[in-house]
VOGU-3710 file (C-alpha; in Angstrom, 3 decimals, decimal comma):
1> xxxxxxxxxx> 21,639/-14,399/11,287  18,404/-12,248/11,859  19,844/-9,796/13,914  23,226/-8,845/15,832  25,873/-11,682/17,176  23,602/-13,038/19,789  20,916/-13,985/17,329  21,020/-17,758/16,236  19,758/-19,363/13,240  17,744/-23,108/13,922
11> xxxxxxxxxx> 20,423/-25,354/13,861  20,626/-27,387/10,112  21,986/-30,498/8,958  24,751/-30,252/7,672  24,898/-30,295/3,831  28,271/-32,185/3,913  27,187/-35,068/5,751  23,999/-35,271/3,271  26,689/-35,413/0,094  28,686/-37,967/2,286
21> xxxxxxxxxx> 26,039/-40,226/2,570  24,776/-40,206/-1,316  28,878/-40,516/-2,409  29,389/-43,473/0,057  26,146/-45,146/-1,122  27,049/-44,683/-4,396  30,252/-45,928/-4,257  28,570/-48,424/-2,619  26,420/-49,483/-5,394  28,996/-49,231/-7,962
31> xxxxxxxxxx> 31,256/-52,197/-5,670  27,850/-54,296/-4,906  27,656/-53,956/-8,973  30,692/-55,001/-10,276  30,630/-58,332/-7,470  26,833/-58,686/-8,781  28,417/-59,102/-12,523  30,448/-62,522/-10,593  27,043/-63,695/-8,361  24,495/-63,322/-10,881
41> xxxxxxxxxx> 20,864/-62,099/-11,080  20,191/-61,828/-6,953  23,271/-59,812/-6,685  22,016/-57,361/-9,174  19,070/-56,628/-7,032  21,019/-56,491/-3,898  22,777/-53,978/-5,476  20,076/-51,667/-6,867  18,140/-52,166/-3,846  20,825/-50,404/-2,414
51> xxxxxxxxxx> 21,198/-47,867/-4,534  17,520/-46,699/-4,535  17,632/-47,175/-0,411  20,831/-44,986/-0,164  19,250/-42,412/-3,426  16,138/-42,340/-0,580  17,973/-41,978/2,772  20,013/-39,060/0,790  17,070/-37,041/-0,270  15,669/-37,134/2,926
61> xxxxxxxxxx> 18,443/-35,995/5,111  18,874/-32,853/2,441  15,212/-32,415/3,180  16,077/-32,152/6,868  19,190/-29,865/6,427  16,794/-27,572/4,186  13,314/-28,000/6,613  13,017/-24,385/8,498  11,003/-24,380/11,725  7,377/-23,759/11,396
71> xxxxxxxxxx> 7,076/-19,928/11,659  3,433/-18,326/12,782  1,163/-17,681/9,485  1,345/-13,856/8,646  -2,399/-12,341/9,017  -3,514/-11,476/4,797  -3,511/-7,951/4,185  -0,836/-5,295/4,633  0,207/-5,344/8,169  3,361/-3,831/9,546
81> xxxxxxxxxx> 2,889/-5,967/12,736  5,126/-9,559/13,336  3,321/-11,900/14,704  6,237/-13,936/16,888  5,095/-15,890/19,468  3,710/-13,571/22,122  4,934/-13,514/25,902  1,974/-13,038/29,058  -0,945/-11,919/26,568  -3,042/-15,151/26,846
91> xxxxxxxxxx> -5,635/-13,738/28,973  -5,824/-10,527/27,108  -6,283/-12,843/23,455  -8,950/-15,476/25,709  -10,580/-11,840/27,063  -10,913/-9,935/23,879  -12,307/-13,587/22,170  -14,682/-13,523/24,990  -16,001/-10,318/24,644  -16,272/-10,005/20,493
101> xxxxxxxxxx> -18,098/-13,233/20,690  -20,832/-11,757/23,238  -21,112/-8,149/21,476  -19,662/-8,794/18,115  -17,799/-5,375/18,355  -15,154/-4,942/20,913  -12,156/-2,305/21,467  -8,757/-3,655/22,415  -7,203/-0,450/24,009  -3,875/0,347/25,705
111> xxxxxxxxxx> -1,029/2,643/25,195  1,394/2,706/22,213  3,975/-0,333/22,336  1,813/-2,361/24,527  0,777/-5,077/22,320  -2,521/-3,894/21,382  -2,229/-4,985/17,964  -0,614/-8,314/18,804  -3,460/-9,314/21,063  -5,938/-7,740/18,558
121> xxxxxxxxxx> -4,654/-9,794/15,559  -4,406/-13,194/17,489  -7,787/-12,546/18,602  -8,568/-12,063/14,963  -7,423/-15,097/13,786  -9,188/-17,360/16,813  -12,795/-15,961/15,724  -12,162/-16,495/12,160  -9,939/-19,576/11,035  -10,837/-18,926/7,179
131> xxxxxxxxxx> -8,024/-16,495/5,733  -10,746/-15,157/3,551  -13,321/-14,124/5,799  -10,616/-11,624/8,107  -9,689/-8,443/6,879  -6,888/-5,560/8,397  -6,999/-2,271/7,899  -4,117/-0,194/9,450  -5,615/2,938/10,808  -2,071/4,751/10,913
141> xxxxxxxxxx> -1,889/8,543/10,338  -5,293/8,322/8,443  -8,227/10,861/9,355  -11,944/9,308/9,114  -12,205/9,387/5,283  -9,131/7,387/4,504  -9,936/4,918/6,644  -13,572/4,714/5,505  -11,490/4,306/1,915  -9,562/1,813/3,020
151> xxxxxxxxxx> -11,896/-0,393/4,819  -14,174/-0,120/1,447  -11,156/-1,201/-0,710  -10,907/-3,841/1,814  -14,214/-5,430/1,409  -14,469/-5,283/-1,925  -16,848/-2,369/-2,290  -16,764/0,891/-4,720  -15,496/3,536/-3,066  -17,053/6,175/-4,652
161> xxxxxxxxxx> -19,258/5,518/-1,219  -17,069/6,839/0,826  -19,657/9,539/2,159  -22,079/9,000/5,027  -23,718/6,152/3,860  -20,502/4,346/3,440  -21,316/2,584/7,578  -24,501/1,113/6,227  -22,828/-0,156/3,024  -20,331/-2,285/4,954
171> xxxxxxxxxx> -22,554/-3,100/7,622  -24,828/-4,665/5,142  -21,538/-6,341/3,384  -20,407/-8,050/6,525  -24,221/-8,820/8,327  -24,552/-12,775/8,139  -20,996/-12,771/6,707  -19,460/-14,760/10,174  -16,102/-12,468/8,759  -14,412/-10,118/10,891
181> xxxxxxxxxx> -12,914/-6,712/10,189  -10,106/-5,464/12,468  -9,433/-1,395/12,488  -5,867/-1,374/14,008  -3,217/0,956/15,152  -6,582/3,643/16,035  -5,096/6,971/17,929  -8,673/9,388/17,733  -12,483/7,625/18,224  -13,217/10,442/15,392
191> xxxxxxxxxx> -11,320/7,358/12,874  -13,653/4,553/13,902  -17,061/6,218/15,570  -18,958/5,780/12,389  -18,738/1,816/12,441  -17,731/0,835/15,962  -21,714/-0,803/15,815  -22,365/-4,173/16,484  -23,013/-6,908/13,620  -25,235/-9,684/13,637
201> xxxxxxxxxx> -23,007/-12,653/13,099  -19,583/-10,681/11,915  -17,044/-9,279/14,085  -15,735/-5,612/14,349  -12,633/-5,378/16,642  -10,827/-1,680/17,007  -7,177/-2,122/18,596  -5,213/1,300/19,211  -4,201/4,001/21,984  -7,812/4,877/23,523
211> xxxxxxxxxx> -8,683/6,055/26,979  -11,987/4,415/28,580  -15,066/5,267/26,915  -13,823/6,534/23,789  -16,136/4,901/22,285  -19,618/4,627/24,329  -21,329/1,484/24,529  -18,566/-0,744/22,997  -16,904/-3,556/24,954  -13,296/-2,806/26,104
221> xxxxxxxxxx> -10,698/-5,544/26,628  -7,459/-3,610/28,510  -3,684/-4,501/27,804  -1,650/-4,083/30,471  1,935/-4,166/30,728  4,827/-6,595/31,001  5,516/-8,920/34,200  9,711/-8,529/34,979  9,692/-12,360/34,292  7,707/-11,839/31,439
231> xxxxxxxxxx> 9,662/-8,852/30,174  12,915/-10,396/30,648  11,936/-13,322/28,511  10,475/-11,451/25,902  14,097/-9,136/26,470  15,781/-12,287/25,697  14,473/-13,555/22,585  13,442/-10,033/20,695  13,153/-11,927/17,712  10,484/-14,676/18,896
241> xxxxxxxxxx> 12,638/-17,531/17,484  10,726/-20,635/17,331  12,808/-23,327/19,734  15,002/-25,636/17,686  12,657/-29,427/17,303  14,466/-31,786/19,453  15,210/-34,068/16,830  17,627/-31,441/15,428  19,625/-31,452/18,910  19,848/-34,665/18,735
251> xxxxxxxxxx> 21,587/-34,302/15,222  24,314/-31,458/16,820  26,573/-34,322/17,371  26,859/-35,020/13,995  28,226/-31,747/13,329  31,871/-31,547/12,616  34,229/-29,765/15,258  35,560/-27,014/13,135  32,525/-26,107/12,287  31,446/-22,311/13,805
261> xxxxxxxxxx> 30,936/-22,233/17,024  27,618/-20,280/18,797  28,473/-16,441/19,141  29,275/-15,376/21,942  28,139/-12,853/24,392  24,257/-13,866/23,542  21,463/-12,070/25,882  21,369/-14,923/28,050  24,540/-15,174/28,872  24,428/-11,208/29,704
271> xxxxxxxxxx> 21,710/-11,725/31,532  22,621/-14,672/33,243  25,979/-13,273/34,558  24,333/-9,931/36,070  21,195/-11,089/37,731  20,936/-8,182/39,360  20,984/-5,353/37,249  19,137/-7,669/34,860  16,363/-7,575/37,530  16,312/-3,837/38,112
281> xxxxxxxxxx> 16,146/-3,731/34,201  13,180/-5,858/33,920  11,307/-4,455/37,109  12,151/-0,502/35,908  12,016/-0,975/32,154  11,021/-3,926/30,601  7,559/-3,316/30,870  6,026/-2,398/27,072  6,330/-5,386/24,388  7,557/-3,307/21,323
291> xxxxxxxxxx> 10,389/-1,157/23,722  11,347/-4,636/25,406  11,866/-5,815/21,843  13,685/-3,048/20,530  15,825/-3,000/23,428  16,305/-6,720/23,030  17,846/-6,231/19,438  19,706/-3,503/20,062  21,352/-5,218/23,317  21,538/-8,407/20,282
301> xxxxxxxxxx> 23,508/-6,115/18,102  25,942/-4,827/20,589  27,472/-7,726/22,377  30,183/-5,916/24,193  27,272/-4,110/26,328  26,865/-5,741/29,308  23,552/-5,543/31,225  24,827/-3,063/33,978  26,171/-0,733/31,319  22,642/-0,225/29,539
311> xxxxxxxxxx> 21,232/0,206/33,058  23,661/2,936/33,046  22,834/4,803/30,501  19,004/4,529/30,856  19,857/5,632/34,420  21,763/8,601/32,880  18,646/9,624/30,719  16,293/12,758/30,787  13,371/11,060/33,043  10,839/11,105/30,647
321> xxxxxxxxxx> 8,861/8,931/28,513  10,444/4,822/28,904  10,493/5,400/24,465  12,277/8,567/25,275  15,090/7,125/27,233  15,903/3,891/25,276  15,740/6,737/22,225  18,499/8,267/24,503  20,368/4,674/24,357  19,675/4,235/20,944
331> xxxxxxxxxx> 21,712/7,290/20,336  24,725/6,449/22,263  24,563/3,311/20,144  24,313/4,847/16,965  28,268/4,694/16,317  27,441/1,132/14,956  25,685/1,427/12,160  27,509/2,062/9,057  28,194/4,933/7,402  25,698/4,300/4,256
341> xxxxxxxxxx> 23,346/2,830/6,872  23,021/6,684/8,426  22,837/8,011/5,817  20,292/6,620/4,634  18,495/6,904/7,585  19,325/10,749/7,331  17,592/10,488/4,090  14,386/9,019/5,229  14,085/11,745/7,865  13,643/14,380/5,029
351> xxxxxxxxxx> 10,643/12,685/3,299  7,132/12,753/4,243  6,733/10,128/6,677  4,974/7,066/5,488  5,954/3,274/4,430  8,189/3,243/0,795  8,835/0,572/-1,677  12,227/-0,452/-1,557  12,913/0,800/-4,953  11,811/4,362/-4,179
361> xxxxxxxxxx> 14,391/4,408/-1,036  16,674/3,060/-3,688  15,534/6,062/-5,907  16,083/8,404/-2,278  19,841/7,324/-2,040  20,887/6,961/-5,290  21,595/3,314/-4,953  20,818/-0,339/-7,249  18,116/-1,898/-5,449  20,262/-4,373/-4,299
371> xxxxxxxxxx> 22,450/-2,512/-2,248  19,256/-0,575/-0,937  17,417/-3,781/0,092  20,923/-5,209/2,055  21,082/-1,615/3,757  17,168/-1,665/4,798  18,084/-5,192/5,859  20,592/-4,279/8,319  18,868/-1,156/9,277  15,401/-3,451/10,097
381> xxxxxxxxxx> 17,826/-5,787/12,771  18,814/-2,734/14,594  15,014/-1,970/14,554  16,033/1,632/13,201  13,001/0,673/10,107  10,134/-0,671/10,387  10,264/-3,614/7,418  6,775/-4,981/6,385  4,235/-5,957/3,756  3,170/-2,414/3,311
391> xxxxxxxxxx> 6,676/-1,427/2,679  9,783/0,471/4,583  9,198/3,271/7,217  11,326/4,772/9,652  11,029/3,904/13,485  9,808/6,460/15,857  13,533/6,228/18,094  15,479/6,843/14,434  13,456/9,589/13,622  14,241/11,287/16,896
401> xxxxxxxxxx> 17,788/11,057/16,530  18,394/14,398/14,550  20,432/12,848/11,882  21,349/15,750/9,259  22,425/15,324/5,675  23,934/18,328/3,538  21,242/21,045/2,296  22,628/20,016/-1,752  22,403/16,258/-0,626  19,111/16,872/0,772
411> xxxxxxxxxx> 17,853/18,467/-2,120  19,183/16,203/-4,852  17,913/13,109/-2,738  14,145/14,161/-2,969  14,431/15,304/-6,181  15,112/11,683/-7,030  12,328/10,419/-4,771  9,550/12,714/-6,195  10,644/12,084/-9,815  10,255/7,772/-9,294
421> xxxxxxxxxx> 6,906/8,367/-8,181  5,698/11,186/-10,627  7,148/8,724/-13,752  5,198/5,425/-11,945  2,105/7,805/-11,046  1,936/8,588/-14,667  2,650/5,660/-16,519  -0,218/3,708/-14,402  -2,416/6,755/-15,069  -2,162/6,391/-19,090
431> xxxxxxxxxx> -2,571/2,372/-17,765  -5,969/3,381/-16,177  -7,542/3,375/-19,521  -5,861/0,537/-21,139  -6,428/-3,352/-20,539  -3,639/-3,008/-18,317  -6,165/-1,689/-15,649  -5,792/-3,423/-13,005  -2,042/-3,726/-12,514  -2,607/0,145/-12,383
441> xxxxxxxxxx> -5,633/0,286/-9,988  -3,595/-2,446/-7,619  -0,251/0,359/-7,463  -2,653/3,581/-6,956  -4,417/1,546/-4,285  -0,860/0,198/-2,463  0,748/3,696/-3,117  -2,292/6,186/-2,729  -1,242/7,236/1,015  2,614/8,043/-0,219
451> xxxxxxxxxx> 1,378/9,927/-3,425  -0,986/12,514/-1,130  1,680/13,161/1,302  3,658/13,641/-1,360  1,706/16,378/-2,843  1,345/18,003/0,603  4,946/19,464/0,184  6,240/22,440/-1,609  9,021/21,372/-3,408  9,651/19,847/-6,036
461> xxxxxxxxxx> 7,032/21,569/-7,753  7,438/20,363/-11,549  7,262/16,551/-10,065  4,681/17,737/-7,653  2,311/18,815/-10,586  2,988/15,472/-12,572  1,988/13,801/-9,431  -1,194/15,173/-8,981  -2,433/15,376/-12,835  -1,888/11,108/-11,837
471> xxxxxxxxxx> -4,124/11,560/-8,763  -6,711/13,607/-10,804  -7,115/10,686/-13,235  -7,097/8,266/-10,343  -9,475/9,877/-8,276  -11,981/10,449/-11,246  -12,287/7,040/-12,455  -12,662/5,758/-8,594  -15,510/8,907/-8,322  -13,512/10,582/-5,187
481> xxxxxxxxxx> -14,421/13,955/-5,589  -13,019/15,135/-2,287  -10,005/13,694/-2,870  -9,976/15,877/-6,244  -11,133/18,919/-4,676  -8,176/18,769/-1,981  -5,388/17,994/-4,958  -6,455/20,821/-6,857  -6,597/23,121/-4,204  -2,940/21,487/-2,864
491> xxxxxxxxxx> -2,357/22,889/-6,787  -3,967/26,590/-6,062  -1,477/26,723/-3,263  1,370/26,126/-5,438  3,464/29,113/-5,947  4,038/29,081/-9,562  1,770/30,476/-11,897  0,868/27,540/-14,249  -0,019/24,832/-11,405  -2,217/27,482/-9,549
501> xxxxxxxxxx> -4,121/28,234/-12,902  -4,035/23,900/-13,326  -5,939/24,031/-10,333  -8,430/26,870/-10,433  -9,228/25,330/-13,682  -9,969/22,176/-12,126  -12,000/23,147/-9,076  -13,703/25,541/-12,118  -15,050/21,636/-13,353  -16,165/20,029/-9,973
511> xxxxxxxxxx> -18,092/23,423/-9,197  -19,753/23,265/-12,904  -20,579/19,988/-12,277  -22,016/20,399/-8,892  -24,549/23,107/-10,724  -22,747/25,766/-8,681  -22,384/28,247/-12,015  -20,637/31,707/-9,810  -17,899/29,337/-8,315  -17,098/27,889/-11,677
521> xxxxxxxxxx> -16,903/30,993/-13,178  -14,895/32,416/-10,317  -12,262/30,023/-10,543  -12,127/30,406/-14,043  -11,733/33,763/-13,870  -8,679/33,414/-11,041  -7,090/30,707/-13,366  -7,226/33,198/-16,613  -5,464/35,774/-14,283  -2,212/33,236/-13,710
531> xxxxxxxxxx> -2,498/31,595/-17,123  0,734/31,615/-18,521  1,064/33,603/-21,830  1,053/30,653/-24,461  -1,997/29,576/-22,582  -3,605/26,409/-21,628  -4,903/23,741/-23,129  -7,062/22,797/-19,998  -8,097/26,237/-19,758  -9,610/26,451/-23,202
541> xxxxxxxxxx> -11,405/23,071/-22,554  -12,825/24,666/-19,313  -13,702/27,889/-21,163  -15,751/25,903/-23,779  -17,409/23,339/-21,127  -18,568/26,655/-19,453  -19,821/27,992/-22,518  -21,758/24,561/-23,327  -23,503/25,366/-19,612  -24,219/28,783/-20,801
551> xxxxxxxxxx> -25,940/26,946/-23,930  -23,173/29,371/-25,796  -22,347/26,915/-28,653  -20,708/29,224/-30,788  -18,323/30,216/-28,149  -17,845/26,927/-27,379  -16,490/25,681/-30,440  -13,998/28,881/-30,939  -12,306/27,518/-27,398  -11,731/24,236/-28,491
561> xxxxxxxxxx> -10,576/25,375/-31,586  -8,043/27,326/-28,977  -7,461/24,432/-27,250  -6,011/22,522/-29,906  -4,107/25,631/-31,329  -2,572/25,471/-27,783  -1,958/21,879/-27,402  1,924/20,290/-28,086  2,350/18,230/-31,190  2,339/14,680/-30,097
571> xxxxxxxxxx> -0,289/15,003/-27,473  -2,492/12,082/-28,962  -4,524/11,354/-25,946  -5,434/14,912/-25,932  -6,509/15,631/-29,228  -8,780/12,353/-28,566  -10,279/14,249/-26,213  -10,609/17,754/-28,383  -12,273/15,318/-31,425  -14,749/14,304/-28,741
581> xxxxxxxxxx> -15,533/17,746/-27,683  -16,438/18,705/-30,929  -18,270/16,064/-31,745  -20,582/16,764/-28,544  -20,792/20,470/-29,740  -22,038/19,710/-33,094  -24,665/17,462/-31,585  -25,805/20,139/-29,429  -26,727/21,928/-32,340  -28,240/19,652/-34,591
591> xxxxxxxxxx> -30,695/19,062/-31,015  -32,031/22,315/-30,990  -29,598/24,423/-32,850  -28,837/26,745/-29,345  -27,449/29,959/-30,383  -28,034/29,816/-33,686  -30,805/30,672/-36,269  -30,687/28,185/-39,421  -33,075/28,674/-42,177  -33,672/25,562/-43,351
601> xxxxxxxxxx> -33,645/23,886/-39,795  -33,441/20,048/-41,021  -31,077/20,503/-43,104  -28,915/22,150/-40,212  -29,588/19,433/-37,498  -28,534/17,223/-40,409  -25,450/18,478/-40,752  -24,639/19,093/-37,588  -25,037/15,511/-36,385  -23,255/14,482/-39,719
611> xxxxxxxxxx> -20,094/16,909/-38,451  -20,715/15,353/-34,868  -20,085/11,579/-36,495  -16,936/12,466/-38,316  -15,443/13,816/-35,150  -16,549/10,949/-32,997  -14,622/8,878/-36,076  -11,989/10,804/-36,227  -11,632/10,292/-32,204  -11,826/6,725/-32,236
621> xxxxxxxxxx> -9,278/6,449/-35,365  -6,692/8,432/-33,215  -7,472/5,961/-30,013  -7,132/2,867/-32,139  -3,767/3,960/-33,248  -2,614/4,446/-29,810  -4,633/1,502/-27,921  -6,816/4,028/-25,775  -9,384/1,770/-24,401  -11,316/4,526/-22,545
631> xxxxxxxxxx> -10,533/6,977/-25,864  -12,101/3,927/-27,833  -15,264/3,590/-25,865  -15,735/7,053/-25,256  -16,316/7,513/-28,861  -17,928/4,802/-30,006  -20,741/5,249/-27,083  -20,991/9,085/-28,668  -21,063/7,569/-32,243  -24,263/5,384/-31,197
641> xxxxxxxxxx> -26,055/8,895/-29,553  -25,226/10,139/-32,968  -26,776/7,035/-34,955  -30,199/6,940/-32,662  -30,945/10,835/-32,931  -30,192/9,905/-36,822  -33,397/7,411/-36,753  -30,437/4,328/-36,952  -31,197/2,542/-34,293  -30,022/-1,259/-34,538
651> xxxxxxxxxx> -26,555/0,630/-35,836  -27,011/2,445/-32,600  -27,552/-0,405/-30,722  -24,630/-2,113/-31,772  -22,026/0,720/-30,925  -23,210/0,951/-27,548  -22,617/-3,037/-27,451  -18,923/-2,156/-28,257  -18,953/0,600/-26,211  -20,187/-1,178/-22,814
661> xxxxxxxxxx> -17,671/-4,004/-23,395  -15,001/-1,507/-23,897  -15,637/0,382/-20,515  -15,988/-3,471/-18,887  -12,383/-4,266/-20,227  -10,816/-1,418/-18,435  -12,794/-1,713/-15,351  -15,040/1,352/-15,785  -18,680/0,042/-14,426  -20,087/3,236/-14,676
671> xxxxxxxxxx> -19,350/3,879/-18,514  -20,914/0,281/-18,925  -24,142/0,476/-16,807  -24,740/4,141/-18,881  -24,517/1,736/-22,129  -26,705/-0,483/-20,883  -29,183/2,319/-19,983  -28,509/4,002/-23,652  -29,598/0,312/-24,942  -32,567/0,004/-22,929
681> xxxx> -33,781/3,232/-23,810  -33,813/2,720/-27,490  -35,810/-0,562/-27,089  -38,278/1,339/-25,175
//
């Protein structure tokens, strides 16, 4: 049963019938075999004809009793729309078909609940049969640069081109393409101005709340609202069931008499007995898809209401918003749900909102998954969650109902939340620079949304931090610098001491690296003011990256030197890191010796690339012990800098070889094009 008691499964076959038929063949056979023993050689294939005849008529009667309906293909990529058959939108799908054919770009606009999306995805799939030439990208609660991220991810292109130029980038990825790219669930033109454009021979369709001329010069195709007939059908069947193949009616007789009956009470039947207040319904209320359809389920779930009763209480509502007063009914019909079923919607309603795993609601309640997923299950049929590709998020009407949990409940329950995602955000960061890559790329891509509006809150910090040191490594390898900028600041805004300094320190790096020297120093500066007193060992690293800028060598090697004096025992990835920085320092020198004064200058740059290789050894050593891809290649691409300023260059040549593959086998292009440039310098 999908839903409440008036929902109905697609009548089956009945699996007893199936077994009857294979044991009275077989039994069958096994007579025709012992008489074939008496008639001789004909009567032995009599019989096994009739085996393998009954064997065959079995197997395909269980096929029947297992064959479900055929249900509508779900659209690829993460959608939190159904796609069940749609009621009065054929002219809006044939319009907005019409009109993306003859412009290429077209906006499918109407209020919230209306069916833009519906109209916008069957429209999708008419212009482009091919499942891998259509793409979806849900717009929801993202500003312009999320969705530009998203629609890059989408298409397949680096995202570190997220900027202005990102618009060209994809329109030169779909031109000629004949794909189409649909921007859905759109609230602001700000999310969508930059590429609502036409596109020679691709298709751009925007779907989503927009008033008229939102977006100048683009084709509109309107949705408009529900018929009464239509929105009493639609009322009726809130689940789009596909109707039961007549060839299975004809089959009902076969059924045995005790078997259980159809609920009772279904809409229909509601409906059917009250045609007027079942007309006032559908000519008042009934009038946007998604209400009709939450409605519908809730009217499923609750087969004691009759029709003139929900009138009633829709009637007895605030007049307001037609969301606002089947929220009002939803309320009064909250009493139904169980007890672990509000509270876990009570839960939900504490969280930042946005669509979770099932585990991590798990994780919220303190529950096995199991019991989680069979709660969410229940909780989707009364249409209190949204359930979907993308994951679990609460509806709009639950959200509104003021559910409350304890303040110690409360506070446990995120606790639990923010510590699942800090342990998964930093496992798949250490997986970031292992050959496990990609498993961890795919999770920071599906949970990148959740993990910033995590960090958006205040509390808890501790899990807060460990959530964001994940984003940092995230964002850096994907080259989203904004995205750093605002984590670190999200950081600076932290009220405890050593997070604030975490930050400073690391908006201290982007400003260094942007060439903006009195920034960097600034923030350095702020982050020495809250640094705890055992210190940090980011904050020594920043000191002596600073002091490298400054061409202050000397200085630079006493913070490292600090750094590792201040780093935990254990911390192998960092002291990968410290060997490196050493190893750079030392080069530095033996280059042109900045800061110092050597008397026998050849000797010294001699030495000092000689100290430079051990560390770069020593640094790969310690990421071969632990499997450090990125460690690995790191060093080895140092090594060869080391070998060519040494006058070794097919030795050189050959570490960069390493090197490049290395950065290939965890994904990192970058680190293998500046290989390839290392290698093509040295030839030259």
């Amino acid at each position: 049963m999908i839903g409440g008691s008036g929902a109905r499964r697609p009548l089956r076959i009945g699996s007893r019938l199936t077994g009857s038929v294979a044991l009275a063949g077989g039994a069958t056979a096994f007579v025709l075999d012992v008489t074939a023993n008496q008639i001789g050689a004909l009567g032995q294939r009599v019989s096994w004809t009739f085996t393998v005849l009954c064997t065959a008529g079995a197997v395909a009667m269980w096929a029947l009793a297992h064959r479900e309906p055929p249900m509508p293909e779900i659209v690829e990529r993460r959608s939190l729309t159904d796609r069940s058959p749609l009621v009065g939108r054929e002219d809006a799908i044939d319009e907005t078909v019409r009109k993306a054919r003859a412009h290429r770009c077209v906006l499918v606009r109407g209020p919230r609940g209306i069916g833009t999306s519906a109209v916008a995805i069957e429209a999708l799939l008419s212009l482009v049969p091919a499942p891998g030439q259509r793409h979806w990208v849900d717009a929801f609660g993202q500003d312009e640069r999320e969705i530009r991220l998203s629609v890059l991810r989408t298409l397949g292109l680096p995202v570190a081109h997220a900027g202005d130029g990102s618009a060209d980038l994809i329109a030169n990825r779909l031109h000629n393409s004949g794909e189409a790219l649909l921007i859905d669930n759109v609230t602001d033109p700000g999310q969508v101005r930059w590429l609502a454009r036409p596109i020679s021979k691709a298709y751009v369709i925007v779907a989503g709340d927009l008033g008229p001329d939102d977006l100048r010069g683009v084709a509109e195709a309107s949705v408009g609202g529900l018929t009464p007939g239509e929105g009493l059908e639609l009322f009726c069947n809130p689940y789009g069931l596909v109707p039961v193949p007549g060839f299975r009616r004809r089959w009902r007789r076969l059924r045995r008499p005790h078997r259980r009956p159809p609920p009772p009470n279904t809409i229909e039947e509601r409906v059917a007995a009250e045609p007027g207040p079942a007309a006032e319904l559908a000519r008042n209320y009934l009038l946007l898809p998604r209400v009709v359809k939450e409605a519908g389920r809730v009217f499923d779930a609750n087969p004691d209401l009759p029709v003139s009763e929900l009138l009633g209480l829709l009637r007895q509502s605030a007049p307001s918003e037609l969301s606002d007063r089947f929220r009002d009914v939803f309320r009064s019909l909250l009493a139904g749900v169980p007890k672990e079923g509000r509270r876990l919607l009570a839960l939900m309603t504490i969280v930042p909102y946005a669509a979770y795993e099932v585990t991590a609601l798990a994780a919220l309640a303190g529950w096995p998954v199991a019991r989680a997923d069979a709660c969410l299950s229940d909780l989707a049929a009364r249409t209190l969650v949204h359930r979907g590709p993308g994951g679990v998020r609460l509806s709009e009407q639950a959200g509104a109902l003021g559910l409350d949990t304890g303040r110690r409940s409360r506070a446990r329950a995120r606790r639990r939340l923010f510590t699942y995602y800090a342990e998964l955000a930093a496992e798949h960061a250490d997986r970031l620079g292992t050959e496990r890559y990609a498993e961890a790329r795919t999770w920071f891509a599906a949970s990148d949304a959740v993990l910033k509006r995590l960090t958006r809150e205040d509390d808890p910090t501790d899990e807060i931090v460990a959530i964001a040191d994940a984003l940092e490594v995230w964002y850096a390898q994907e080259g989203r610098n904004p995205e750093r900028e605002a984590v670190a600041r999200t950081l600076v805004e932290l009220e405890t001491e050593p997070a604030a300094s975490v930050g400073h320190l690391r908006l201290a790096a982007m400003a260094r690296t942007r060439g903006d020297a009195d920034t960097a120093a600034g923030h350095l500066h702020q982050a020495t003011a809250l640094m705890p007193p055992r210190g940090l060992p980011q904050w020594h690293t920043e000191a002596a990256l600073q002091s490298l800028h400054r061409d202050d060598l000397p200085a630079a090697r006493d913070d490292i030197e600090r750094c590792i004096a201040a780093r935990p025992p254990g911390d192998a990835r960092g002291r990968i890191g410290d060997e490196i920085n050493l190893g750079v320092v030392a080069t530095r020198e033996g280059e042109g010796a900045y800061g110092v004064e050597p008397s026998e200058p050849e000797k010294h740059r001699a030495e000092s690339l000689e100290r430079a290789y051990r560390h770069f050894i020593q640094a790969l050593d310690l990421a071969e012990d632990i499997g450090e891809i990125s460690g690995q290649a790191h060093a080895r691409e140092m090594i060869g800098v080391v070998l060519a300023r040494q006058q070794r260059t097919q030795a050189a040549l050959r570490e960069w070889q390493a090197a490049g593959e290395l950065w290939a086998r965890i994904g990192d292009e970058a680190g293998r094009r500046r290989c390839d440039r290392h290698r093509a310098t040295a030839h030259a």
